[in-house]
C-alpha positions as CSV (number, residue, x, y, z in Angstrom):
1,X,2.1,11.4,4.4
2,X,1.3,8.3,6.5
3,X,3.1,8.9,9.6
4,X,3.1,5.5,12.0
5,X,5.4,5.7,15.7
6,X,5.3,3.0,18.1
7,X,2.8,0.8,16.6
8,X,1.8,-2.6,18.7
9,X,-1.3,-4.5,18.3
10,X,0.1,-7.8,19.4
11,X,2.7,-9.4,17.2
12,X,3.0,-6.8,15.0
13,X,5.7,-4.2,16.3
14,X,6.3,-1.2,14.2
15,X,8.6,1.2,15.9
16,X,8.4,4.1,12.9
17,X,7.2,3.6,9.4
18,X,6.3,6.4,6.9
19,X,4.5,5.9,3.7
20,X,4.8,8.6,0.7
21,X,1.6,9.4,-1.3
22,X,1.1,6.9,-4.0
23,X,0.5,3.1,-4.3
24,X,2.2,0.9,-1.7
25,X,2.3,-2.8,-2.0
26,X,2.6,-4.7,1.2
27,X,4.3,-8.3,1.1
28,X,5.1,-11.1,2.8
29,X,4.8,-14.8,4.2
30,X,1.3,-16.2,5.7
31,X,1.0,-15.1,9.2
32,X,3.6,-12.3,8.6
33,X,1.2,-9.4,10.3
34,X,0.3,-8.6,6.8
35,X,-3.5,-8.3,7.3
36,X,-3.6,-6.8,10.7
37,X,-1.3,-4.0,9.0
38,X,-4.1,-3.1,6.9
39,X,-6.4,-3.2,9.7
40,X,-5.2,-0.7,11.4
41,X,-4.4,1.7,8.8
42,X,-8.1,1.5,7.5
43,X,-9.2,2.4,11.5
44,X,-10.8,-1.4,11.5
45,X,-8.7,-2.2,14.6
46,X,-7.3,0.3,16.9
47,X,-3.7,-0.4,18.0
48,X,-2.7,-1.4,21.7
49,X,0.3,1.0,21.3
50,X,1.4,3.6,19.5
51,X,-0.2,5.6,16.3
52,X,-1.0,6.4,12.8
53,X,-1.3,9.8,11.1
54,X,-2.6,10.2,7.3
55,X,-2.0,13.9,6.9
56,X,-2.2,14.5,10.4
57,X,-5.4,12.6,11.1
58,X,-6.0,9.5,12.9
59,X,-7.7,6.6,10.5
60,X,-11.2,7.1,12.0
61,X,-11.0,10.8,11.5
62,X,-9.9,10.0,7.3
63,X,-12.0,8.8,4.1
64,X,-10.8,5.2,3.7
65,X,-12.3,3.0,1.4
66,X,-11.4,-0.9,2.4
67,X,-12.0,-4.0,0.3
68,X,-11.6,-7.7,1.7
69,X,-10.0,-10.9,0.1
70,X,-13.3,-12.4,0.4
71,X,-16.0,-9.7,-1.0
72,X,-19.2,-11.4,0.5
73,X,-17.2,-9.9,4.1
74,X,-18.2,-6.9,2.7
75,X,-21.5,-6.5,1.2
76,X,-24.3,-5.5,3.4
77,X,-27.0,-5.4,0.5
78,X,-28.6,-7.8,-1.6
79,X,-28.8,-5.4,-4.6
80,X,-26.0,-4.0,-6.6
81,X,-26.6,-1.4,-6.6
82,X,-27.5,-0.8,-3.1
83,X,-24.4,-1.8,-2.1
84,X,-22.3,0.8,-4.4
85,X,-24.5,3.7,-2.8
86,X,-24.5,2.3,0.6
87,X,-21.2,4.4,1.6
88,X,-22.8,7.7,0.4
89,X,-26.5,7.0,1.7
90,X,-24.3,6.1,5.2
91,X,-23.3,9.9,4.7
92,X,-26.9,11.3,3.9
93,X,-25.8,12.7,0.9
94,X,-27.8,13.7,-1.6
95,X,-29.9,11.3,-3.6
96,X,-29.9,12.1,-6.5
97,X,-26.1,12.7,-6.9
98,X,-26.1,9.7,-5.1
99,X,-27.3,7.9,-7.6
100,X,-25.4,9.7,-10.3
101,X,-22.0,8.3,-8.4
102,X,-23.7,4.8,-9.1
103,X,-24.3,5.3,-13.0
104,X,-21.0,6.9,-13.3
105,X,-18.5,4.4,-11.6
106,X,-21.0,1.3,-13.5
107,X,-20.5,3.0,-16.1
108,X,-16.6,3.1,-16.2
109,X,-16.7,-0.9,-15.2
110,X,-18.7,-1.6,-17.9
111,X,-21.6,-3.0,-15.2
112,X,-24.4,-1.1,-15.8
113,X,-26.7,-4.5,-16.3
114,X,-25.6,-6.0,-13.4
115,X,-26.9,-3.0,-11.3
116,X,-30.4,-4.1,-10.5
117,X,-29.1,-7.8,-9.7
118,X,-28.9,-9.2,-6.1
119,X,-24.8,-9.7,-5.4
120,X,-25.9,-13.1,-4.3
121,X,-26.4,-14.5,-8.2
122,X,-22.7,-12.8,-8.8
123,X,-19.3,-14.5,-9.9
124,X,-16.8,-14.2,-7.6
125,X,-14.5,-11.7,-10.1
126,X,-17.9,-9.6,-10.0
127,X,-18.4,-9.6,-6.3
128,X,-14.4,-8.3,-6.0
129,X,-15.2,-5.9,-8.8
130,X,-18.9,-4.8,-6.9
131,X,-16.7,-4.8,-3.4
132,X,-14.4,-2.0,-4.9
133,X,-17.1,0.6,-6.8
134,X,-18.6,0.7,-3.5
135,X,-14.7,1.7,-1.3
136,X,-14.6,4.1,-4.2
137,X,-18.4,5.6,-4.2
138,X,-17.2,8.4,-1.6
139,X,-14.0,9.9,-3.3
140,X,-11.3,7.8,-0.6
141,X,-8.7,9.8,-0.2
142,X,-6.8,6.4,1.1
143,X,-7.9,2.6,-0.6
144,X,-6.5,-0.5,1.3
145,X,-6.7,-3.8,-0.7
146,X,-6.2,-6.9,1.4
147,X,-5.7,-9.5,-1.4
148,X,-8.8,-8.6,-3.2
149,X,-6.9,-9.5,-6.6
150,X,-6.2,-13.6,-5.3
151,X,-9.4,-14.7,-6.9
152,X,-9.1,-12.9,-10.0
153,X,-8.5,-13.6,-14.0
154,X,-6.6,-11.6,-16.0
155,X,-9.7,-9.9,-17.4
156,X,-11.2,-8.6,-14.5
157,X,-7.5,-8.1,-12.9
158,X,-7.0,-5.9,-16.3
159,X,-10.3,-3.9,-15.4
160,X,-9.7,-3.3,-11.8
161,X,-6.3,-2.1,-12.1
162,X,-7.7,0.5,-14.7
163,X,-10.2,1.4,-12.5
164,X,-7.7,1.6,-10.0
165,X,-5.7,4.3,-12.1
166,X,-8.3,6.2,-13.1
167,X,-9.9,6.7,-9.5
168,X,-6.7,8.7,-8.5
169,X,-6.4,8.0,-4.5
170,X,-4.3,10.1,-3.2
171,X,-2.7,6.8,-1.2
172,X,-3.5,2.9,-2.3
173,X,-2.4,0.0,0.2
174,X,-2.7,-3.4,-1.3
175,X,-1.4,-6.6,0.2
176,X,-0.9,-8.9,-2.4
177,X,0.6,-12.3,-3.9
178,X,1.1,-11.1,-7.0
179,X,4.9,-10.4,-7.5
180,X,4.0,-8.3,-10.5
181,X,1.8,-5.6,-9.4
182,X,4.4,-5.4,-6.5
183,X,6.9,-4.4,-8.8
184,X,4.6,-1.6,-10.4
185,X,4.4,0.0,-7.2
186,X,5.5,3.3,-5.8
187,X,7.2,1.6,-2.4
188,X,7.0,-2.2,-1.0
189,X,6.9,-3.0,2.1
190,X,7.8,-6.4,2.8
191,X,6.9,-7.7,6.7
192,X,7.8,-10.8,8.4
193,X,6.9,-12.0,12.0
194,X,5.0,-8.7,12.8
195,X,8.4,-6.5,11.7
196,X,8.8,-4.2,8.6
197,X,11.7,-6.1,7.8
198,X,12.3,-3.6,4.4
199,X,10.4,-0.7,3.1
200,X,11.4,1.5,-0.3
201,X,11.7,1.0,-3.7
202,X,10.7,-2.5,-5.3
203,X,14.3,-2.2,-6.6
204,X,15.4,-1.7,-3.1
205,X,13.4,-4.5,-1.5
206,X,13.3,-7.5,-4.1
207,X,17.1,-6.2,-4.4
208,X,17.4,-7.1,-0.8
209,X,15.1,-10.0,-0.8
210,X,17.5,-11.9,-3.3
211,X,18.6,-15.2,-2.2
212,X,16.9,-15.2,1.1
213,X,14.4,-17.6,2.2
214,X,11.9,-14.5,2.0
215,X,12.4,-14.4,-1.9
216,X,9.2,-14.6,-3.3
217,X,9.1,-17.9,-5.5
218,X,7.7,-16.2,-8.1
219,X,10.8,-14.2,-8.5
220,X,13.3,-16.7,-8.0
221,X,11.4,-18.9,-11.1
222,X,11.8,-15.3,-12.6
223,X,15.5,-15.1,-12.3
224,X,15.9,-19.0,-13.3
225,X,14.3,-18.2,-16.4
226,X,16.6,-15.2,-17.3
227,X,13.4,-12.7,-17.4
């Protein structure tokens, strides 16, 4: 379990949150804390109060794989395949296993040509797709996703949510815009002005979101539209 008590890191104020093993989609309006949520959970920023527990371990202590809204944040090496090892040659592991984890996840995305490219000559749907082999290459036990899906089409959104399934993490955080894959979530947790304002179900919240200015405008066409 996530465990999070007295959590400050300055607008965002979360008194006592928990989050259940699983995939958890976190929502929300622009400037709603969303990002700096993620943040903290993945250990990039340490909080001014308060504290954060996956399975009794602090974020730093964990193996958190964390991928950007804007890939080129992330990459660190000009070749593709560089980039997907870089987390396990960060380690020292073995090189040859090493490079075994490369083939393998290129492999299951179906990118094993674009492995001795430079990430520079990629599309931007291959940069997010790059951007997440390489949070996977080291066996995350948590993934945090901060929008990584906003610039993609529904091909590479099919393959990446496959790949998502298959790499079986024991928690995945994703903040996204897409009112769909929030719905085929384990838990939402929809913030506003730095607060939690609800956390469960996506029955429970978008229940609970109905006819408030919150509603996302993708569900109120939705429910227009008798779907």
């Amino acid at each position: 379990m996530i465990e999070m008590k007295g959590l400050r890191f300055r607008d965002l104020v979360i008194p006592a949150l928990s989050l259940l093993p699983g995939t958890t989609a976190v929502i929300g309006p622009n400037g709603s804390g969303k990002t700096t949520f993620l943040r903290l959970l993945a250990g990039l920023t340490l909080p001014e109060a308060g504290e954060i527990r996956i399975d009794g371990l602090s974020p730093r202590m964990s193996e958190i794989g964390w991928v950007d809204e804007f890939p080129d944040r992330n990459m660190l090496f000009s070749r593709v395949s560089d980039e997907i090892a870089s987390p396990l040659r960060f380690r020292c592991e073995d090189c040859e296993e090493t490079d075994r984890r490369v083939d393998e996840l290129a492999g299951e995305a179906g990118i094993r040509d674009l492995l001795d490219r430079t990430s520079s000559c990629l599309s931007g749907g291959e940069k997010a797709l790059i951007s997440l082999l390489t949070a996977l290459a080291a066996w995350p036990r948590v993934l945090v996703l901060d929008e990584f899906d906003s610039h993609l089409d529904q091909e590479m959104m099919r393959k990446t949510e496959k790949i998502l399934i298959k790499a079986g993490c024991a928690y995945v955080i994703r903040c996204t815009q897409q009112m769909n894959l929030a719905t085929r979530a384990d838990y939402v947790i929809a913030l506003e002005s730095g607060s939690a304002v609800l956390s469960g179900s996506p029955d429970q919240v978008f229940g609970n979101l109905r006819g408030t200015s919150f509603y996302p405008p993708a569900w109120r066409l939705r429910d227009a539209a008798g779907l």
